[in-house]
C-alpha positions in Angstrom: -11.2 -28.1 -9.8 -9.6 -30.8 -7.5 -10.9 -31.3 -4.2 -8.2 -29.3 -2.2 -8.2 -26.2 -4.7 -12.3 -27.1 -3.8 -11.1 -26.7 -0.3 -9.1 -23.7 -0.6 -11.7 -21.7 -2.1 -14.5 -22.6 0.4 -12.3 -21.7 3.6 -11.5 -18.4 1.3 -15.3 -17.3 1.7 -15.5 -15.4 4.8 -19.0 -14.9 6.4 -20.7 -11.7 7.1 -23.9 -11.2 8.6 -26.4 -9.4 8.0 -28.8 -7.1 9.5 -32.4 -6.5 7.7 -33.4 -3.2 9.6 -36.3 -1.8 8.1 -37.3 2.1 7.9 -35.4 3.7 10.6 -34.0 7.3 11.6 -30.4 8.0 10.3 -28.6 9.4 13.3 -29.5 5.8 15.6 -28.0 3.6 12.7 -24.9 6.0 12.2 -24.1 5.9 15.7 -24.9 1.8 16.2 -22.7 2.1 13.2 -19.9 3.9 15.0 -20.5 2.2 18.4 -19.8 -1.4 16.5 -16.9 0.0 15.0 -15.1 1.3 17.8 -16.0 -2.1 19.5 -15.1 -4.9 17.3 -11.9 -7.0 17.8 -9.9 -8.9 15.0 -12.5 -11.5 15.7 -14.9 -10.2 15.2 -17.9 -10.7 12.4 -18.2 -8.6 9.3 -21.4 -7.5 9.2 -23.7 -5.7 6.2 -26.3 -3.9 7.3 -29.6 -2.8 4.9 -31.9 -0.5 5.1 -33.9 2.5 4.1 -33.8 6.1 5.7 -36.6 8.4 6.7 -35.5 11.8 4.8 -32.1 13.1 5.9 -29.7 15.2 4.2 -26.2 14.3 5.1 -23.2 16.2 5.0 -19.5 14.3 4.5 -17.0 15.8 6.9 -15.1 18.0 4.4 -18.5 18.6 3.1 -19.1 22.5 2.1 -21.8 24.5 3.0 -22.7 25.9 -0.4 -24.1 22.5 -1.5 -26.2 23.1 0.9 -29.2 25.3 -1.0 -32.8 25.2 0.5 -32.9 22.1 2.6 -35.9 23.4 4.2 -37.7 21.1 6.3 -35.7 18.0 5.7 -32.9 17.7 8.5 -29.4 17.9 7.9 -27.1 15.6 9.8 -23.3 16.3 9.8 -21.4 13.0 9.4 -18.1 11.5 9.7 -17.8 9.8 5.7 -15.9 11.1 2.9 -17.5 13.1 0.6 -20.2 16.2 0.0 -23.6 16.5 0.7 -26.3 13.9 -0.7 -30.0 13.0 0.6 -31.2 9.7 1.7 -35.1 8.7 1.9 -37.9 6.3 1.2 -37.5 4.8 -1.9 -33.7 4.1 -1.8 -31.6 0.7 -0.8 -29.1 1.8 1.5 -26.5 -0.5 2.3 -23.5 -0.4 5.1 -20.6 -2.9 5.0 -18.7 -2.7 8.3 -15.9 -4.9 7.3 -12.7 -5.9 8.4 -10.5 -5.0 5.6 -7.5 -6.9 6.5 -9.0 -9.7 6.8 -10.2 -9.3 3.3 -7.1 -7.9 2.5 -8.4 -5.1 0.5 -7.3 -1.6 0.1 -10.0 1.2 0.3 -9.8 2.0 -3.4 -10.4 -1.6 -4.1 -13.2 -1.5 -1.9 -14.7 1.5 -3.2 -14.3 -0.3 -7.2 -15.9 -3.2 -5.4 -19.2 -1.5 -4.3 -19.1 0.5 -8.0 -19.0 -3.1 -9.9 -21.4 -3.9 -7.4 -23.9 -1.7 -8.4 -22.9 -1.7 -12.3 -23.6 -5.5 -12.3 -27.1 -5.4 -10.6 -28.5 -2.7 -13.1 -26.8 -5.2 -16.0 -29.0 -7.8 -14.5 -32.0 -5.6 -15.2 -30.6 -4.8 -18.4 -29.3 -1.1 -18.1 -25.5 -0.3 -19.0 -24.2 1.9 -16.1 -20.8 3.3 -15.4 -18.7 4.4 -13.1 -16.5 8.1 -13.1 -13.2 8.3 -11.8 -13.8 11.9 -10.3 -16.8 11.4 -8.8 -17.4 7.6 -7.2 -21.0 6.4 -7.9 -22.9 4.7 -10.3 -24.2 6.4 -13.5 -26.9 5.7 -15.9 -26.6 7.7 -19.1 -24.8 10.5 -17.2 -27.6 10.2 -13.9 -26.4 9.4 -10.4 -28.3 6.2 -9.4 -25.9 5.0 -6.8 -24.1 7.2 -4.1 -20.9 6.1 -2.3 -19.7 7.2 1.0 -16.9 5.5 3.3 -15.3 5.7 6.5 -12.7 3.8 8.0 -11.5 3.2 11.3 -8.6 1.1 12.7 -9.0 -0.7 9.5 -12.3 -1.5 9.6 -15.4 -0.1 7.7 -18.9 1.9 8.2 -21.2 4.1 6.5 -21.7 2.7 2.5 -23.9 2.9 -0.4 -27.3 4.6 -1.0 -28.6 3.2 -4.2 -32.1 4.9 -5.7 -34.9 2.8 -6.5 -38.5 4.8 -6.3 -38.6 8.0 -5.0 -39.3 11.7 -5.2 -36.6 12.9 -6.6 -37.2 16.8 -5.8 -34.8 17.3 -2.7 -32.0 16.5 -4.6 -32.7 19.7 -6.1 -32.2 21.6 -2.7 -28.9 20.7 -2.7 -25.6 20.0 -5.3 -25.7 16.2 -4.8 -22.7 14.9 -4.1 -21.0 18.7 -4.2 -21.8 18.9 -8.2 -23.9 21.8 -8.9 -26.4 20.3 -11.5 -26.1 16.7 -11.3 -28.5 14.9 -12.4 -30.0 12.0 -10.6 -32.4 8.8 -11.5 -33.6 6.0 -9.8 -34.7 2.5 -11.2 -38.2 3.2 -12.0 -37.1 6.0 -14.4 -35.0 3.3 -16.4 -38.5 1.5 -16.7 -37.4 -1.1 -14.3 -40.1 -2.4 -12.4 -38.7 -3.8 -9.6 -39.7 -3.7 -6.0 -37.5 -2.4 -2.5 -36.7 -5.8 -1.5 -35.6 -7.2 -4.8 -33.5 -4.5 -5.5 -31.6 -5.2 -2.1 -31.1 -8.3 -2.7 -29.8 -8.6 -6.4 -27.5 -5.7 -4.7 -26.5 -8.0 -1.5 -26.5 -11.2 -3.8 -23.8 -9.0 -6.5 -22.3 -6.9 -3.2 -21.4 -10.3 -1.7 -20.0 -11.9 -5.1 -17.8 -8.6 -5.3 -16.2 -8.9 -2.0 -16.4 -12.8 -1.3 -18.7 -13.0 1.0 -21.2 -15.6 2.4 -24.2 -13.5 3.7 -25.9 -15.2 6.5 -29.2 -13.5 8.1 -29.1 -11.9 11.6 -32.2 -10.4 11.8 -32.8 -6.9 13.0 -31.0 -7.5 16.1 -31.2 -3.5 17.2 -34.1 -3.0 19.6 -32.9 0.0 20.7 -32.9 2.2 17.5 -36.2 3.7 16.9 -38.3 2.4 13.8 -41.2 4.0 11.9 -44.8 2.9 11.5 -43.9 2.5 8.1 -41.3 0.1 6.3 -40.4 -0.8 2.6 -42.5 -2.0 0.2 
């Protein structure tokens, strides 16, 4: 590569920064999520955000009430993504790129592919084959849902994201039809026998997320005193 087409490609990278928030309550990130959004100028910074959700179901905005079965004691949080009804809780890597997508110049179905190869690449690294579905976006192990997908997008810019599973209890996916399929089955890493902690399955999904979208990720903090944490954050 010569030195400009060096050039070229570094001033290409835009940066992005990212937020490491912990365990926290849903409903404060969605609407720090939402207040960014409205906010932001063409100036403004991408940012990713990670984290990992006390239980929660949440329910997309065309979301039907029938997927809806037992949720019992868990809450359930009407939302403003695309999509049907899925859970989020301890055990799963939840990731929100609030992005500027014409500054990326990327469409929303390009985005969404993005995130899937994403996700397909990270299990690869681990050595599972995972796929994606054209009727139902996610990431699939053997036929399993390992990686939800949700969007939103506002005067071109992005929020809500990707809930990828890594060890949890699996059971309140059976109070609902995840994702609005009656019977779908879902896994998480440590039922594909990979042992691999919280944090390094967020970052070999930041480090593949940011290859996918061509981003430099640089760290900034929490940053978000005002939305409640947990005693309790990922292992």
């Amino acid at each position: 590569m010569t030195g400009a087409a060096a050039d070229r490609e570094h001033r290409s990278v835009q940066t992005a920064r990212l937020r490491s928030l912990g365990r926290r309550e849903y409903v404060p990130v969605w609407q720090a999520m939402k207040d960014l959004t409205d906010r932001r100028d063409a100036e403004a910074d991408h940012e990713i955000w990670v984290v990992e959700h006390l239980p929660v179901f949440t329910q997309g905005q065309a979301g039907k009430p029938e997927h809806l079965l037992m949720p019992g004691d868990i809450p359930v949080v009407q939302v403003d993504r695309g999509g049907q009804v899925t859970y989020h809780g301890p055990g799963q890597v939840v990731i929100y790129p609030l992005l500027d997508l014409r500054r990326l110049n990327l469409g929303v179905r390009d985005l969404v592919c993005r995130i899937e190869q994403a996700g397909i690449d990270a299990l690869r690294s681990w050595g599972i084959a995972a796929h994606r579905l054209d009727s139902a976006p996610g990431v699939y192990v053997a036929g399993a849902k390992i990686m939800a997908l949700g969007l939103r997008v506002r005067r071109g810019c992005t929020f809500h994201g990707l809930a990828f599973n890594v060890e949890m209890d699996l059971s309140p996916y059976q109070r609902i039809n995840p994702c609005g399929y009656q019977g779908l089955p879902v896994t998480d890493l440590s039922r594909c026998d990979v042992p691999v902690s919280w944090h390094q399955a967020s970052d070999m999904l930041l480090q593949q997320l940011a290859h996918q979208l061509g981003l430099r990720l640089a760290a900034a903090g929490a940053g978000m005193s005002d939305i409640p944490v947990s005693e309790e954050h990922p292992t």
